[in-house]
N, C-alpha and C positions, 0 to 999 in steps of 0.2 A: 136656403141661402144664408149666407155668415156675413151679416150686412158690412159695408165698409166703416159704414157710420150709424151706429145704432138710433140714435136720435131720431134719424130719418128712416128707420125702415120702415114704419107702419106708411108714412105718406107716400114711400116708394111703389111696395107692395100692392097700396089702393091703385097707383099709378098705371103702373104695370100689370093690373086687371083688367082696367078698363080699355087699355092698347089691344088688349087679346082682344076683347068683344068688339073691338071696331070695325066694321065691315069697308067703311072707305076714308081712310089712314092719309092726312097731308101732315107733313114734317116744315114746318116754319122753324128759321134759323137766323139768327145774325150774321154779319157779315164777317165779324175781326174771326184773329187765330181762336180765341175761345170760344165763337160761334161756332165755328167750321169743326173743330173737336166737337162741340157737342153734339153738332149735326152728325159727324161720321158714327162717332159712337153710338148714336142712340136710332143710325138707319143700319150699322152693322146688329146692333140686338135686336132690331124686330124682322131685319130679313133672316137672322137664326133662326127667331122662334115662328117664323112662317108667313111674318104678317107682311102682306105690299102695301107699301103708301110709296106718296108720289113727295119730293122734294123742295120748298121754296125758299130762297134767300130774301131776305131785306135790309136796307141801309139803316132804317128805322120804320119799327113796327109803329102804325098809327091807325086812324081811323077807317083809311081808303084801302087801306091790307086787310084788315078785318071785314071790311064790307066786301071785298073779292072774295074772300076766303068762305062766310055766310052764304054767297050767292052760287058756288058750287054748288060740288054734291055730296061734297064729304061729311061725316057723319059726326066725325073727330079729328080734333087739330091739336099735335104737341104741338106745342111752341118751348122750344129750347134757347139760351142766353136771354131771353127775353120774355117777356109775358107779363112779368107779374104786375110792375110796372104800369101795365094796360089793361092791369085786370078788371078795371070800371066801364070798359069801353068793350072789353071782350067780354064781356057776358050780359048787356044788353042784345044781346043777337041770342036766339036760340037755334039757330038754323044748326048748330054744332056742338058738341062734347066738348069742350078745352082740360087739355092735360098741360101742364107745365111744371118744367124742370129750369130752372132760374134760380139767380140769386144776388138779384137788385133788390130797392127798396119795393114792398107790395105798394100797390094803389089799395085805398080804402071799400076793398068789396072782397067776396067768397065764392069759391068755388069748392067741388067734392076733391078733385082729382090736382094738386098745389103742392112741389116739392119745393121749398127753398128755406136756406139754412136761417134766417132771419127767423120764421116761424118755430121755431128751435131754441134760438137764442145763439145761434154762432155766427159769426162775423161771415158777410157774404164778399165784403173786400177783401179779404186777410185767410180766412182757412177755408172757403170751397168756391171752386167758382161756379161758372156755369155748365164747362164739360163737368165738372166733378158732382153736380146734380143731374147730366145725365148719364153719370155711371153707374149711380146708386142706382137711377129705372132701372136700366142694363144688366144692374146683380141681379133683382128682384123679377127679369123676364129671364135672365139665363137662357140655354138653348133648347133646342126642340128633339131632346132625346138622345142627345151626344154627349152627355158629360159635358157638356157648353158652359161654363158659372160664367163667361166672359171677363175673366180678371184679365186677358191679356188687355182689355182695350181700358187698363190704367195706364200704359204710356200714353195714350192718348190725350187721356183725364190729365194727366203733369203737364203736357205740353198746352193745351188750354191754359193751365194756373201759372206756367212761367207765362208765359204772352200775355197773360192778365195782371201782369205785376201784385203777384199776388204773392211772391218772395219777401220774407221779412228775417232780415240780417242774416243775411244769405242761404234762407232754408226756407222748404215750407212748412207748415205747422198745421195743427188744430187737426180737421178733417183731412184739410190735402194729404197731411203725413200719415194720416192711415189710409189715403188711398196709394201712396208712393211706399207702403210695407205690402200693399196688397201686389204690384206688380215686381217688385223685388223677390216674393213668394214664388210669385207664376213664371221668374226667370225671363220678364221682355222689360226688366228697367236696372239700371244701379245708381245708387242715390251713394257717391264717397264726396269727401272732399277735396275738391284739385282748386286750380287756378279758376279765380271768378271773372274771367274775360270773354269776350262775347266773340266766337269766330275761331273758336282753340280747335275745330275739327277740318275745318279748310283754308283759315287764314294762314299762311307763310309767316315765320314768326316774327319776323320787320314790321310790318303789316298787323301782326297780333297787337304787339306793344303798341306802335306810333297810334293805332287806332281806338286804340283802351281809352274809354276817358273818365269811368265809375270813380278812378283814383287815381287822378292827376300826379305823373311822378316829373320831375324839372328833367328836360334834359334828353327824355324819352316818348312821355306824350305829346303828339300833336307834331315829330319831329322823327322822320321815316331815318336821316341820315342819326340820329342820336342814335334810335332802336339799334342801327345798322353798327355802331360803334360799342355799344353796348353788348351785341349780343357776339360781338367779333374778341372781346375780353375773357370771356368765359371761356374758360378750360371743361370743354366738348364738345364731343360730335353731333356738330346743330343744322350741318351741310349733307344732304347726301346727292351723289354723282353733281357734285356743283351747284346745286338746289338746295334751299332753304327748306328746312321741314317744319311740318306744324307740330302743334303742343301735339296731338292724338298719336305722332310719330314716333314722338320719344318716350324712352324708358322711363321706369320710375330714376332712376340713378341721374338722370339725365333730367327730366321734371326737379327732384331737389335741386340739383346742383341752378338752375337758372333762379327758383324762388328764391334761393338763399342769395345770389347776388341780387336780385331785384327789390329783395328786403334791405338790404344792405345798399343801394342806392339811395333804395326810400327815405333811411334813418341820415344819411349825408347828407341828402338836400332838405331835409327839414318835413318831412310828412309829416303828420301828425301821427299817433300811434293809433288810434279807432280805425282811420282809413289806410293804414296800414295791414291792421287785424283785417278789414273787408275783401283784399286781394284773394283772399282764399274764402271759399265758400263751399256747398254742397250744389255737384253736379248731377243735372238725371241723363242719365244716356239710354237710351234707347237700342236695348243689343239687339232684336233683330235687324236694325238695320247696317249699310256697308259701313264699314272705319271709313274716316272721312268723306263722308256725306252729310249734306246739310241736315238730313235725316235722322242724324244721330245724335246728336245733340238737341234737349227740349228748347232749349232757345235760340237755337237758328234754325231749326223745326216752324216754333211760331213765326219766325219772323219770314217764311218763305209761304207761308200761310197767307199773314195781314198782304201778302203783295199780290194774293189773286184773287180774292173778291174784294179790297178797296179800287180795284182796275177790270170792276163787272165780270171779273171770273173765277168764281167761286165755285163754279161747277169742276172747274180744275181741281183746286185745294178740297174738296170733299173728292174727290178721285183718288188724291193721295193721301189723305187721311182712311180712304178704304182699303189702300192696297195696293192699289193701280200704281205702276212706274211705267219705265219708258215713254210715250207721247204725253202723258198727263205730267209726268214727272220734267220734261223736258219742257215743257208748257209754262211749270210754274219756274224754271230759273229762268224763263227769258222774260220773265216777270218782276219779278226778283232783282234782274240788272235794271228793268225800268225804274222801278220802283227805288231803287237806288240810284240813281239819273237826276232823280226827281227831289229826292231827300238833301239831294246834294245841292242842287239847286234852290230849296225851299229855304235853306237857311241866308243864303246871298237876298232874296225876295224880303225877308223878315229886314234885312236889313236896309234895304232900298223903300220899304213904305213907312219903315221908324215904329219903335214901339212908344205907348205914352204911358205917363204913369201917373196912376191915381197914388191915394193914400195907402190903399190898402193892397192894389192889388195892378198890374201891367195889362195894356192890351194892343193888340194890332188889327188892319183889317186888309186880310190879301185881297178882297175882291175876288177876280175870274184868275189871278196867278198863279193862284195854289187850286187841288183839289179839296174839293169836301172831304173827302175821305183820309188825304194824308195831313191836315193843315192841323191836326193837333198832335201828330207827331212831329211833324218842324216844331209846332211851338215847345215841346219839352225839350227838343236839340236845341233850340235857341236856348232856353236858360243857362245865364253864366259865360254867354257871350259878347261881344263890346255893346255896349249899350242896352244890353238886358240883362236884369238883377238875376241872379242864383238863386234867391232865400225867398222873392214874390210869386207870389201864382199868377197866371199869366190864363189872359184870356184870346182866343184868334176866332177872327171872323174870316169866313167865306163865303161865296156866290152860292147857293142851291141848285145843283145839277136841275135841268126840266127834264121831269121823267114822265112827264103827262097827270100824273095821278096828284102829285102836291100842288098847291095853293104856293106862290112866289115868296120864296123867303130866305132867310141867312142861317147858316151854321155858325153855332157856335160850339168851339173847344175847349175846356178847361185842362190845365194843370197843374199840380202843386209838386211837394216834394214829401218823402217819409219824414223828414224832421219837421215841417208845416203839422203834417197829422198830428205827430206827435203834441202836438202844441194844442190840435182844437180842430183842425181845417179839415171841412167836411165839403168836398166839393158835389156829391150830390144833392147835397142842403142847398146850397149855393146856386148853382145848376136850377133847381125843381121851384126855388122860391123869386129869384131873380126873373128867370123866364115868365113865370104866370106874373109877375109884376107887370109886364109888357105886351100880355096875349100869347104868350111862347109856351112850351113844354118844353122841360129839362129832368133829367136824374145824370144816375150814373155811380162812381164810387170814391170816397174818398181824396183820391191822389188823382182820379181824372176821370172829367164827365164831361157831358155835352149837351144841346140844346138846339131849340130851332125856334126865329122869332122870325116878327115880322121883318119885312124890308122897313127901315126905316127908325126903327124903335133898337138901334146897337148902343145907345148914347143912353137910354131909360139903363138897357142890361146894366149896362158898367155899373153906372151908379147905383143900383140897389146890388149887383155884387161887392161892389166895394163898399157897401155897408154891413153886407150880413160877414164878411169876410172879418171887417172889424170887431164885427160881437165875439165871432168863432174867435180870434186871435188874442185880441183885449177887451174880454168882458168889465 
């Protein structure tokens, strides 16, 4: 194998020995779009190379997962997006092997069988996520006598890393960009640069613009009849049979011809020129799948992902990460408009219970109104809306679903912004040090993490994140 990331090949390689020798194989996974890639990735390479295991998701890996897991019969447990983290808690059990492919912060213990870029030295927020550790397993088990290397299952690995915001100045970098050379090779990716808008393969182009809000243009964003005025100006055919087409529809000649007026708005109303430069970025597409499907594009790929296991069906989203269309595929857009239902709603809610503000940092607490699962994605929609800052990191509380297995408690969500980071702000510092201040656990990455504390103790969180937030920012 021609490692993707040489760094990692020997821990890959040990990885993917010890998979082989496993006689009875569970696949532990996270829930988000980068779990559900790692997952598919890394059950499409061991059913290549022969091996059966059986599948589990989790909302968060913790103690009562692990003690399921032990009380089996399985012999070995990858854990993918996740692990390392619980490395202190998973290898007090010997009832199992632990392989892991992850690229959180580790917990302070040791295993033989540990893929993550941290151990390395490369940034686990920023150049690989967690599908893109378990591709490198993936290179290193390749297939069972087919000329298998599995480099197609780097779209996979991209679509992980965009759902991981794991994009830095509209590209990705480090590891991820050699794993996005490696599927451009095998002909199932193209990494060019077009338009950095989120929806350019099924959005209608009204709908494209009014919806964009990376970089607020006066006049266009947030404003369906501007877009509409707007795109009725341009000298092209932006209509076909009386239908709006999307960005995927139109020609290159037809692509310039709109950026160049949409630049040329920009600089009228006052953009600024950096977020000007941002509208254009590097897109992955995904060529085996249809022109306009959500499929095709890595970021409304993830984003059709996060909407079926934050809504307990994740069994879906690994279907369509395997392959599967039709009933699976259809399953997850009716997901997909929930979850969009709900998004929509989440930010009206943020603004009906009031966000407060500390010194350092904003918080709200939805209670039972929001889910656990999507309440830190509203909290990032909300920043930069009436009454909540743009430039503060923001904390949201939620109810804790009853799943039987956890002890009653509250989520918590973090989020920051790239220019915070830029500054200092480590939100799984944040996250991991704020929580054990209270009884809780936290990690997670930089730009956004999360936690679980007791009921009762949200008012302890704040204030000790609103203190380490201050070291992070003005030491």
């Amino acid at each position: 194998m021609d490692a993707p990331v040489p760094e990692l090949s020997t821990r890959a390689a040990r990885c993917a020995e010890r998979l082989r020798a496993a006689d009875d194989l569970l696949l532990a996974s996270h829930i988000d779009a980068d779990g559900l890639t790692s997952a598919g990735i890394a059950s499409a390479a061991l059913e290549r190379a022969g091996i059966g295991h059986d599948v589990v998701f989790e909302k968060q890996l913790d103690r009562a997962a692990v003690e399921r897991y032990a009380a089996a019969d399985y012999d070995t447990v990858f854990f993918t997006d996740f692990g390392s983290g619980q490395l202190d808690v998973i290898t007090e059990y010997a009832a199992f092997t632990p392989v892991i492919a992850d690229h959180h912060q580790p917990a302070d213990a040791e295993t033989a069988y540990h893929l993550n870029p941290l151990l390395e030295g490369l940034d686990g927020g920023s150049e690989l996520s967690g599908a893109g550790a378990s591709y490198c397993v993936a290179r290193a088990l390749e297939g069972n006598g087919d000329d298998e290397d599995n480099r197609d299952l780097a779209a996979l690995a991209v679509v992980g890393a965009v759902g991981d915001m794991q994009v830095v100045e509209g590209e990705l970098i480090g590891a991820n960009a050699e794993i996005v050379a490696e599927g451009v090779e095998a002909g199932v990716l193209d990494a060019s640069k077009g338009l950095a808008m989120f929806g350019t393969q099924t959005r209608p182009l009204p709908k494209l613009f009014a919806y964009a809000s990376d970089v607020p243009i006066p006049g266009i964003t947030g404003d369906r009849n501007g877009a509409l005025r707007f795109l009725d100006g341009i000298d092209a055919e932006l209509r076909e049979d009386g239908e709006w087409k999307t960005w995927a529809d139109l020609d290159t000649a037809e692509r310039q011809t709109v950026v160049s007026a949409l630049v040329q708005r920009a600089v009228r109303t006052g953009v600024a020129a950096d977020e000007i430069e941002a509208l254009i970025g590097t897109t992955y597409t995904l060529l085996g799948e249809e022109r306009g499907s959500e499929l095709r594009d890595a970021s409304e790929f993830s984003t059709l992902l996060n909407a079926t296991a934050r809504y307990d069906r994740a069994a879906v989203g690994l279907a369509v990460c395997r392959g599967e269309r039709g009933a699976p595929l259809d399953a997850a857009r009716d997901l997909l408009r929930e979850h969009r239902r709900t998004l929509a709603t989440g930010v009206g809610v943020v603004r009906e219970v009031g966000v407060e503000r500390e010194s350092h940092v904003q918080w709200f607490h939805a209670g039972d109104r929001l889910p656990e699962t999507v309440v830190g994605i509203v909290a990032g929609m909300a920043m930069g809306e009436d009454g909540v800052a743009a430039g503060v990191p923001i904390i949201a509380f939620a109810e804790k679903e009853d799943d039987g297995d956890d002890e009653p408690g509250v989520k918590v969500s973090m989020r920051g912004t790239p220019r915070l980071v830029e500054r200092g702000l480590d939100l799984s510092a944040v996250a991991a040090e704020a929580a054990a201040a209270v009884g809780g656990d936290g990690g997670g990455h930089e730009v956004a993490a999360g936690a679980t504390v007791p009921a009762g103790q949200e008012s302890g969180f704040v204030a000790a994140a609103d203190a380490v937030v201050g070291e992070q920012l003005d030491p």
